[in-house]
N, C-alpha and C positions, 0 to 999 in steps of 0.2 A: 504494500500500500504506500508505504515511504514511494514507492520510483513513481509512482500514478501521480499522486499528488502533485510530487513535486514541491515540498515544503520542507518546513523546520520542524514538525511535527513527528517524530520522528517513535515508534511503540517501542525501542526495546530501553527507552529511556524512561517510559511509563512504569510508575509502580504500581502495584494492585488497588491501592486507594485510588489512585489515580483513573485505572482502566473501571471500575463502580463508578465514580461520579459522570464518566463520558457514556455508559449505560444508562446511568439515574437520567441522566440529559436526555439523549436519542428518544427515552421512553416516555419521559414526561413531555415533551414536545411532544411525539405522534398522540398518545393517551390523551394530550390535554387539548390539543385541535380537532380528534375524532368524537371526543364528550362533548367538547362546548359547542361547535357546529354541527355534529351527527354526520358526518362525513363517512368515504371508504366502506358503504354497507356492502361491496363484493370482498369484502378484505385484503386484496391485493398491494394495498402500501402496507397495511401490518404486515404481509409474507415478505417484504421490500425491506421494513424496518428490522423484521427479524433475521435477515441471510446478511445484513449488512451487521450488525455485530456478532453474528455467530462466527463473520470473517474476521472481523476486528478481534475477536477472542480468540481463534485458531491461531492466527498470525502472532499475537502475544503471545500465549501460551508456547509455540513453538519455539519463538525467540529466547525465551527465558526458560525452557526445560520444566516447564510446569504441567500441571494436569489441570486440563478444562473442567471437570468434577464440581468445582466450589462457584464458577459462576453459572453452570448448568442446571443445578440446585438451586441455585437463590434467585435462576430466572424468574420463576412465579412469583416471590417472596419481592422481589425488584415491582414486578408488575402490579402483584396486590396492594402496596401498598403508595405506590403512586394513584392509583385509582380510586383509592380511599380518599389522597390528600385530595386529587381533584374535585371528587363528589362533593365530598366536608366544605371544599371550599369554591364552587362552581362561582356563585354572585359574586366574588371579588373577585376571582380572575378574571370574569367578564366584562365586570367595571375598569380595572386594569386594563384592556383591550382597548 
């Protein structure tokens, strides 16, 4: 992904708090634009949003001799609870909009 880009962004400089918060991001962006507009009812940006960090994860994970295990697991646990925050707090982010 480094050579695509073409940036300073660079994953094997990422550390694992690191590679969760750009997760928590990606997901709460799609989650928080598919809840508040109702958007995506074919689902096909969520299958978009999820091959694009399942690569971001492989490519980590391989760079740094890790097992993908700990963010595969806490996919759901990532997911649940962004969707929480959004629901709980839908009328302010909308006004924030």
């Amino acid at each position: 992904m480094d050579k695509i880009y073409d940036t300073d962004f660079n994953l094997s400089k990422l550390g694992v708090n690191v590679l969760e918060i750009i997760i928590y991001g990606v997901y709460f962006v799609y989650f928080g634009i598919n809840k508040i507009f109702e958007f995506d009812s074919e689902g096909k940006y969520k299958k978009l949003t999820e091959d694009f960090l399942d690569e971001i994860i492989r490519q980590y994970v391989s760079l740094r001799n890790l097992k993908s295990d700990k963010f595969i697991k806490n996919k759901q646990i990532y997911q649940d609870n962004i969707l929480k925050f959004i629901i709980e707090n839908r009328i302010e982010l909308v006004k924030g909009y």
